[in-house]
ZABA-559022 format. One record per residue (C-alpha): chain; x, y, z negated; residue number from 1; residue in three letters. Coordinates in steps of 0.5 Angstrom, whole numbers, plus 500, padded with zeros to 3 digits. Layout:
N
<unit:A xx:X yy:Y zz:Z pos:NUM code:ala> .
...
***
This chain:
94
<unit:A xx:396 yy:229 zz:702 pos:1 code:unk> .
<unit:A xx:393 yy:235 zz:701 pos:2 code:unk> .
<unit:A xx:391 yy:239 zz:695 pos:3 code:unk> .
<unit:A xx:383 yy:240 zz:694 pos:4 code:unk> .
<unit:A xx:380 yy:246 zz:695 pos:5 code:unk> .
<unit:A xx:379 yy:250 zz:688 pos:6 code:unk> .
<unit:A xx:372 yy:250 zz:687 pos:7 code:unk> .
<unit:A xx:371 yy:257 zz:684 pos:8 code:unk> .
<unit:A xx:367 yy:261 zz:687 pos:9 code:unk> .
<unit:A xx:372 yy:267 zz:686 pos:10 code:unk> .
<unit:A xx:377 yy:266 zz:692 pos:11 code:unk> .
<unit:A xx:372 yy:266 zz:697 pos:12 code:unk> .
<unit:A xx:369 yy:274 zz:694 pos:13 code:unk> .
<unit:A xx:373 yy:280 zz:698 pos:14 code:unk> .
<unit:A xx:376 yy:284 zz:694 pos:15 code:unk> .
<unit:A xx:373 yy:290 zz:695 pos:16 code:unk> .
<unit:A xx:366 yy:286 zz:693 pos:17 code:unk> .
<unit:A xx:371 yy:284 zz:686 pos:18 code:unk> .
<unit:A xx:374 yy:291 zz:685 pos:19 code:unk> .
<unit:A xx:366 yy:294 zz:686 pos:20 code:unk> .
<unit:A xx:363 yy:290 zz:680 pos:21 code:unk> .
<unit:A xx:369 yy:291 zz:676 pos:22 code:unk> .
<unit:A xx:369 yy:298 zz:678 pos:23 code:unk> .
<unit:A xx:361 yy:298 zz:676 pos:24 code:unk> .
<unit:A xx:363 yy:294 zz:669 pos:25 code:unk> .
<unit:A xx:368 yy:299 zz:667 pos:26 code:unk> .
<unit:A xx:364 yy:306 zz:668 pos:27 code:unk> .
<unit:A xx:359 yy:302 zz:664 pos:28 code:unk> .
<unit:A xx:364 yy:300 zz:658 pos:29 code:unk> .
<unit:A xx:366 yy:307 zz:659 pos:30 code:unk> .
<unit:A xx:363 yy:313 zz:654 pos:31 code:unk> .
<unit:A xx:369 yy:319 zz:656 pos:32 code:unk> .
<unit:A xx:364 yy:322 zz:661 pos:33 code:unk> .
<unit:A xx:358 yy:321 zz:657 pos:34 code:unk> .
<unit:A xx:359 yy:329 zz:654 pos:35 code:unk> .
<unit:A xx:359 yy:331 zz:647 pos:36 code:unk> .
<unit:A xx:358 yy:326 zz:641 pos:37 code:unk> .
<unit:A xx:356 yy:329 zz:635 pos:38 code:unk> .
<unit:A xx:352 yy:322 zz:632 pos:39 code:unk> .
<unit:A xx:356 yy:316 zz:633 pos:40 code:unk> .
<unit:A xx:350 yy:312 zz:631 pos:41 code:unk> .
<unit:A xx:347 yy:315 zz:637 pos:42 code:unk> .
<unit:A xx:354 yy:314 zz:641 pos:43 code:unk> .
<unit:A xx:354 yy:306 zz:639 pos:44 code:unk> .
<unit:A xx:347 yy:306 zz:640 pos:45 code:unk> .
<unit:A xx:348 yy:308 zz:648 pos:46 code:unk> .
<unit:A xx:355 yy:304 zz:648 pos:47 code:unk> .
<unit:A xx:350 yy:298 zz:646 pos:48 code:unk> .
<unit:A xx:346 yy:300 zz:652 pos:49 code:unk> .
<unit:A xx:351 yy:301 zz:657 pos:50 code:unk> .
<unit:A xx:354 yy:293 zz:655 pos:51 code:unk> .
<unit:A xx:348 yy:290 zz:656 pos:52 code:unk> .
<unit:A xx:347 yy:291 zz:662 pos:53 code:unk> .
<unit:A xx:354 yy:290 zz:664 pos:54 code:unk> .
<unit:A xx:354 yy:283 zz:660 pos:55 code:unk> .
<unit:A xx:347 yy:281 zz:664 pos:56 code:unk> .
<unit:A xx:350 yy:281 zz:671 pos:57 code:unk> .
<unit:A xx:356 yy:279 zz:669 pos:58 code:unk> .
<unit:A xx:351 yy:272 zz:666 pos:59 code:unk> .
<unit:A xx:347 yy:272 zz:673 pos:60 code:unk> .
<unit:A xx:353 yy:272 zz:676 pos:61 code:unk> .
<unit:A xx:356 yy:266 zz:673 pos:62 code:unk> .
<unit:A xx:350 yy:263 zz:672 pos:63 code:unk> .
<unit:A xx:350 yy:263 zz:680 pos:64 code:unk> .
<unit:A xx:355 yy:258 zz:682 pos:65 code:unk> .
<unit:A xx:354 yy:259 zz:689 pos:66 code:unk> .
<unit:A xx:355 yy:267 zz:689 pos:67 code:unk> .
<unit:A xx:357 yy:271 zz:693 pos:68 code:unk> .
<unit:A xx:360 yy:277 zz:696 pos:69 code:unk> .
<unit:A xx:354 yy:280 zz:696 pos:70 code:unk> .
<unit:A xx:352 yy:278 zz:690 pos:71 code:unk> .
<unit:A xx:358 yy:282 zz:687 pos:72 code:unk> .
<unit:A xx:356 yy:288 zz:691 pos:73 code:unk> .
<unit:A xx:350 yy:288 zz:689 pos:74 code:unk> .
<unit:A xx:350 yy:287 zz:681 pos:75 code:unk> .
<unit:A xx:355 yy:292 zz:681 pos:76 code:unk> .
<unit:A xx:350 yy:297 zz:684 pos:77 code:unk> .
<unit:A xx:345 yy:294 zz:680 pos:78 code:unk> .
<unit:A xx:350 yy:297 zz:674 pos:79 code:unk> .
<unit:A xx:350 yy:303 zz:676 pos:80 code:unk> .
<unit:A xx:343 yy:304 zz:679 pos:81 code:unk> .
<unit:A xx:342 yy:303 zz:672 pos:82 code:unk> .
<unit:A xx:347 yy:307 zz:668 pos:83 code:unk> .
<unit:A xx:344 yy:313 zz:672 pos:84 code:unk> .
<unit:A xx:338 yy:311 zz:669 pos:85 code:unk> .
<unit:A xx:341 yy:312 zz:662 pos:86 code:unk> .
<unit:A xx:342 yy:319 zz:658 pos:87 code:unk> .
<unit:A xx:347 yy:322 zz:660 pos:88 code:unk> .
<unit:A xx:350 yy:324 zz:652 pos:89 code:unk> .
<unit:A xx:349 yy:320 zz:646 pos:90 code:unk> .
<unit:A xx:344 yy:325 zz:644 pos:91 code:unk> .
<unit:A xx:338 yy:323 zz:648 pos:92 code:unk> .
<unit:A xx:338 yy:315 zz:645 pos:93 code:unk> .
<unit:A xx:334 yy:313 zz:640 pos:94 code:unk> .
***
């Protein structure tokens, strides 16, 4: 008798695909490199920013039970296009 196949779209992903979208989540969950903060409001205004577009394809991606690789890959671009996008200090958020 054999075990079934564990459903899960995640043990069919490469791991590079994995280790890209985790890359991409962590860059934006992380302000160390966004330069001085002088206005910690301005600084949780841009954490707040960066959190929803990391939660949003995070959200896509479950949503999607059939996702892929891919699919990884390019919501981890689709993150990091995005975190360009951004100011690059809290200063610049309003």
């Amino acid at each position: 008798m054999s075990a079934a196949p564990d459903p899960s779209p995640a043990t069919d992903l490469g791991d590079s695909a994995i280790r890209h979208l985790l890359s991409a989540v962590q860059q934006a969950l992380d302000l160390s490199g966004v330069g001085p903060v002088r206005d910690e409001l301005a600084c949780l205004r841009l954490l707040e920013l960066r959190t929803r577009i990391a939660v949003a394809s995070i959200a896509r991606l479950i949503a999607d039970p059939h996702s892929d690789a891919l699919d990884y890959m390019s919501e981890g671009d689709h993150i990091l296009h995005q975190l360009a996008d951004l100011p690059s200090a809290p200063s610049g958020v309003r």
